[in-house]
ChimeraX commands (.cxc) that place a marker at each C-alpha (Angstrom):
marker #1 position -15.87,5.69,-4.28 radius 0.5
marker #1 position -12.26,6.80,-3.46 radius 0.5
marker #1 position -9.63,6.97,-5.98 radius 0.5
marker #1 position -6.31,5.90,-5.33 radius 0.5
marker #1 position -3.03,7.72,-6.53 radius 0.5
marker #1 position 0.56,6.37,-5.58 radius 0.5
marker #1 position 3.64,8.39,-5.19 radius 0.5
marker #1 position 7.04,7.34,-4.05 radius 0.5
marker #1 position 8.57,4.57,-5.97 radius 0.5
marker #1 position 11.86,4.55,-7.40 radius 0.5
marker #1 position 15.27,2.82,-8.02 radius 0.5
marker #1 position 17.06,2.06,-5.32 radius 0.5
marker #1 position 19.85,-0.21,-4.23 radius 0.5
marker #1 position 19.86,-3.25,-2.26 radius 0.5
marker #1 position 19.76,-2.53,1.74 radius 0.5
marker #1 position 18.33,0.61,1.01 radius 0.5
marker #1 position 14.88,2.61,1.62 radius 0.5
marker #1 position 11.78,3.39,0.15 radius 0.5
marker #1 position 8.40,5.21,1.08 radius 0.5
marker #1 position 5.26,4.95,-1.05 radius 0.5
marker #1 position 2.50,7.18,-0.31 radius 0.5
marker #1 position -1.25,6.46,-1.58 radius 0.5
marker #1 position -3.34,9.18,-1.16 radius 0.5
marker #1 position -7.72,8.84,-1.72 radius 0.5
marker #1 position -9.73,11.48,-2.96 radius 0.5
marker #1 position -11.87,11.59,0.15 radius 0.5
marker #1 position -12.08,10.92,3.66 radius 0.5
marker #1 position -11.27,6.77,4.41 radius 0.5
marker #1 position -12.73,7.10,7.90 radius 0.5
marker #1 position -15.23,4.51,6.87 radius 0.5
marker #1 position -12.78,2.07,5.12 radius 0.5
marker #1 position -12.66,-0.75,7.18 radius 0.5
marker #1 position -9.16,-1.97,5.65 radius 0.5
marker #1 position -6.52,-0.51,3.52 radius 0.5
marker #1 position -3.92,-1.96,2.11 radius 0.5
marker #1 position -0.65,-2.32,-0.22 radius 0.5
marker #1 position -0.44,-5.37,-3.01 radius 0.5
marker #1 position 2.93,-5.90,-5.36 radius 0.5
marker #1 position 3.03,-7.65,-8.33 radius 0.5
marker #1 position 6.21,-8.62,-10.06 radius 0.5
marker #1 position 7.11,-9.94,-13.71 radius 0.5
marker #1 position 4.74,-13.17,-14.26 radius 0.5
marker #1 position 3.83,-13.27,-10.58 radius 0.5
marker #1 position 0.08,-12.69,-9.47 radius 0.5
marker #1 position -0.47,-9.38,-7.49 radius 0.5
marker #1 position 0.39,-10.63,-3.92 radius 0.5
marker #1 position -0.55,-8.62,-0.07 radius 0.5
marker #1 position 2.02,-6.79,1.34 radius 0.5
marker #1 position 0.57,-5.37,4.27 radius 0.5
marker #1 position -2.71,-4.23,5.69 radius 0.5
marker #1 position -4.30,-1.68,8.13 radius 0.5
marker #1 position -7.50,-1.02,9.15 radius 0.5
marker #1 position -9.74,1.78,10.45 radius 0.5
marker #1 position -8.68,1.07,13.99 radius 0.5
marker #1 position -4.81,0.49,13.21 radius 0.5
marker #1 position -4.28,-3.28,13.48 radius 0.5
marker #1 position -1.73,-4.37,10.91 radius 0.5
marker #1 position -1.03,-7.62,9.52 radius 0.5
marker #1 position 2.20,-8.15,7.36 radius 0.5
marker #1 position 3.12,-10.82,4.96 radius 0.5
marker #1 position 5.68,-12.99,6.07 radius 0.5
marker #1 position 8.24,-11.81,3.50 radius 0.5
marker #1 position 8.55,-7.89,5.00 radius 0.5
marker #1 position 7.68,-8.44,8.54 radius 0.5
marker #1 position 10.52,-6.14,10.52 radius 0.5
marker #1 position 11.68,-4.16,7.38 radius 0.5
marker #1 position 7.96,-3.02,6.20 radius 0.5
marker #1 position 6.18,-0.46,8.10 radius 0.5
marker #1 position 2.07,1.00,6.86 radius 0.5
marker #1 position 0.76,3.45,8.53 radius 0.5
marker #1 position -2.36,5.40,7.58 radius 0.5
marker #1 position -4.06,9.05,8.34 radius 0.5
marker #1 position -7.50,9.47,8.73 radius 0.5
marker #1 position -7.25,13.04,8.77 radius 0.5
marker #1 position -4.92,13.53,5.82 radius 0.5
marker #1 position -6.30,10.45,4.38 radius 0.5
marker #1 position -3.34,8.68,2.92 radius 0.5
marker #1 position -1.80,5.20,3.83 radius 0.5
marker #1 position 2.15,4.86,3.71 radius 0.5
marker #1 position 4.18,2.03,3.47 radius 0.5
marker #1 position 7.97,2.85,4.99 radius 0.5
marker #1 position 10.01,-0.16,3.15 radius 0.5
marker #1 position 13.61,-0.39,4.87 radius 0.5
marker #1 position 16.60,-2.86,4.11 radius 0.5
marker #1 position 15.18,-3.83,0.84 radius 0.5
marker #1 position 16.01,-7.04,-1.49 radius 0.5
marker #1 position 16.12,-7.35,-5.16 radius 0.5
marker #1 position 13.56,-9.28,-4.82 radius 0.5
marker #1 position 11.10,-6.56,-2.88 radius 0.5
marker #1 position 11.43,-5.47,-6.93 radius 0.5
marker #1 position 7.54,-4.82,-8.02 radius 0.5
marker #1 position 4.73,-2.95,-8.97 radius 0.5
marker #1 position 3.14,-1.93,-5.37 radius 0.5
marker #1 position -0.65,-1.29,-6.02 radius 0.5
marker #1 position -2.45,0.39,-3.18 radius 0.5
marker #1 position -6.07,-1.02,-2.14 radius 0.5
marker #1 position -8.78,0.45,-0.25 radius 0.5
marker #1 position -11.77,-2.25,1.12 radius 0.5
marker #1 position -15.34,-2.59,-0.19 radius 0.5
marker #1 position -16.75,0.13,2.65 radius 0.5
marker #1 position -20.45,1.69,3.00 radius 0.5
marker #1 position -20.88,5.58,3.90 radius 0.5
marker #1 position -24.42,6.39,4.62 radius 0.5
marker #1 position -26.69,4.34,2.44 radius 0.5
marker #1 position -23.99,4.18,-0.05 radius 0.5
marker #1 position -22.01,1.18,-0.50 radius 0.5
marker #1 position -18.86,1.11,-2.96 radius 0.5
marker #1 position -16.36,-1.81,-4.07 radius 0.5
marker #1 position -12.99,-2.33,-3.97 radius 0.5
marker #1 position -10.81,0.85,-4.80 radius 0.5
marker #1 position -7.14,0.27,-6.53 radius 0.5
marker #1 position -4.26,2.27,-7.17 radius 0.5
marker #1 position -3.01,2.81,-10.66 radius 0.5
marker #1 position 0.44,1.21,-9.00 radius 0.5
marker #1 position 4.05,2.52,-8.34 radius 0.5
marker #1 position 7.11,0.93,-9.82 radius 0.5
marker #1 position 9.78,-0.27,-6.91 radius 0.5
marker #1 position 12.90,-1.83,-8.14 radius 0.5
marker #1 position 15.91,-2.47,-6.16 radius 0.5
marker #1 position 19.04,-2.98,-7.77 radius 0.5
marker #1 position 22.71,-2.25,-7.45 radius 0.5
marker link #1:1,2 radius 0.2
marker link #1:2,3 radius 0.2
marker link #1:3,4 radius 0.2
marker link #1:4,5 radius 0.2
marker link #1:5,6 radius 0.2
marker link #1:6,7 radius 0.2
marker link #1:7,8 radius 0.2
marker link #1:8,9 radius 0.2
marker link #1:9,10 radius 0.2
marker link #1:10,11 radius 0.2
marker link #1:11,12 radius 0.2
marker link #1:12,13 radius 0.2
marker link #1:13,14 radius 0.2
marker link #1:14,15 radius 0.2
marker link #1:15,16 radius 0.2
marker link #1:16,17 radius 0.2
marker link #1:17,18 radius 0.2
marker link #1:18,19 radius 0.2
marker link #1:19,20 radius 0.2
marker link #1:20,21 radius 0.2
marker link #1:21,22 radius 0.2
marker link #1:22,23 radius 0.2
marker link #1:23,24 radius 0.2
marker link #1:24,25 radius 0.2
marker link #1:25,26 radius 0.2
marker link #1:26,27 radius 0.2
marker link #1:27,28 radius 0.2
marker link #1:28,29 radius 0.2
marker link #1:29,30 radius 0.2
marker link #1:30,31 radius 0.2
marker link #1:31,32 radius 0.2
marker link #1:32,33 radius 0.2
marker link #1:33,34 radius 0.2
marker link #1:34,35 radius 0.2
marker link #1:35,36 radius 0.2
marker link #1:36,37 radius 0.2
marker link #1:37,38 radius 0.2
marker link #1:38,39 radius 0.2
marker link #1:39,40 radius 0.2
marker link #1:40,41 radius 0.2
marker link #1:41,42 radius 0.2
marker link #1:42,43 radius 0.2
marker link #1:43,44 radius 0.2
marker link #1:44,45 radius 0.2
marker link #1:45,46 radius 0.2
marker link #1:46,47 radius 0.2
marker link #1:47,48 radius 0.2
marker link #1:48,49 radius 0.2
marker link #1:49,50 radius 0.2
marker link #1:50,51 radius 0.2
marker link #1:51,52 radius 0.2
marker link #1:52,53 radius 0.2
marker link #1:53,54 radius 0.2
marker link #1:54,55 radius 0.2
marker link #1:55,56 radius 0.2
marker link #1:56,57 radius 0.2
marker link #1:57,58 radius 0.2
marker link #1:58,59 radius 0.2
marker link #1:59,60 radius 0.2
marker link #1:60,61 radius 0.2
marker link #1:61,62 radius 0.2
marker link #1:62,63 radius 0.2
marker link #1:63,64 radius 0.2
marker link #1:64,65 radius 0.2
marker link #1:65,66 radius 0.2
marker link #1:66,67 radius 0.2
marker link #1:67,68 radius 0.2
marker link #1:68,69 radius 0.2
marker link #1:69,70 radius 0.2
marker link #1:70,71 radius 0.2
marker link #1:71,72 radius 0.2
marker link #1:72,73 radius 0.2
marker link #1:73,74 radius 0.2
marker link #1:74,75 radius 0.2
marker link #1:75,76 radius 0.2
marker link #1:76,77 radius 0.2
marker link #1:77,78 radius 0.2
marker link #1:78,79 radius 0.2
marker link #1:79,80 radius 0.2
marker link #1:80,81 radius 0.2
marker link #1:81,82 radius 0.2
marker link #1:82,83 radius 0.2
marker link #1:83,84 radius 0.2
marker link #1:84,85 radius 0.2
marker link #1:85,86 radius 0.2
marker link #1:86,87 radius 0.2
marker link #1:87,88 radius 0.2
marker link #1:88,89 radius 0.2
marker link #1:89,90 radius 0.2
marker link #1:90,91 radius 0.2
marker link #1:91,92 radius 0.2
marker link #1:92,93 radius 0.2
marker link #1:93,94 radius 0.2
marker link #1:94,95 radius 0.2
marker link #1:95,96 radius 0.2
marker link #1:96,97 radius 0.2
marker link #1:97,98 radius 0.2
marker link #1:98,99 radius 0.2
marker link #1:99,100 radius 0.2
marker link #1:100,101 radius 0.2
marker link #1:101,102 radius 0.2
marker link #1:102,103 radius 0.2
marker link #1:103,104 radius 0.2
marker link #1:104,105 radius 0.2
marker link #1:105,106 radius 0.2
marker link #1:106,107 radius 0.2
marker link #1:107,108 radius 0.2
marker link #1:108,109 radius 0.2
marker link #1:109,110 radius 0.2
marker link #1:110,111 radius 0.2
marker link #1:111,112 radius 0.2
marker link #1:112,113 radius 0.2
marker link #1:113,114 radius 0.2
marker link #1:114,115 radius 0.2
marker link #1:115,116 radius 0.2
marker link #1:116,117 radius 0.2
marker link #1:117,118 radius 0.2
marker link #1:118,119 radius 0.2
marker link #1:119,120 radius 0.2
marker link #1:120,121 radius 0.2
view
């Protein structure tokens, strides 16, 4: 199973930009979907935005034209490029990587240990 490590978040000010990284400790050829989650203060962990093996993308409703993921199966990390962002973009971004099988090996979900985002002036 893959573990997940974040890299990227910061403070930054309203309008402005942000990329997270999330790179696995193996290949993610096999993962069918990856994705990035955010939970604020007293929210539940919501979807940001998803890719899978083959590149589709879907994109909660929220980021669509400011969020861009993008993932490497060769350097296997997903990004997500976050431009124009809003106070309330302000969260904990987890990354996720699908339940996938490799072989005769089958593994779970994979998370992130998360990356603080806040956006403030």
């Amino acid at each position: 199973q893959v573990q997940l490590v974040e890299s990227g978040g910061g403070l930054v000010q309203p309008g402005g930009s942000l990329r997270l990284s999330c790179a696995a400790s193996g290949s993610i050829a096999s993962i069918p979907a990856m994705g990035w989650y955010r939970q604020a203060p007293g929210n539940q962990r919501e979807l940001v935005a998803t890719v899978t093996s083959g590149g589709s993308t879907f994109y909660e409703d929220s980021v669509k034209g400011r969020f861009t993921i993008s993932r490497s199966n060769v350097q296997n990390t997903v990004a997500l490029q976050m431009n124009s962002l809003k106070p309330e973009d302000t969260a904990v971004y987890y990354c996720k990587a699908d339940p996938y099988c490799s072989g005769d090996v089958c593994y779970g979900v994979s998370w992130g240990q998360g990356a603080q985002v806040t956006v403030s002036a």
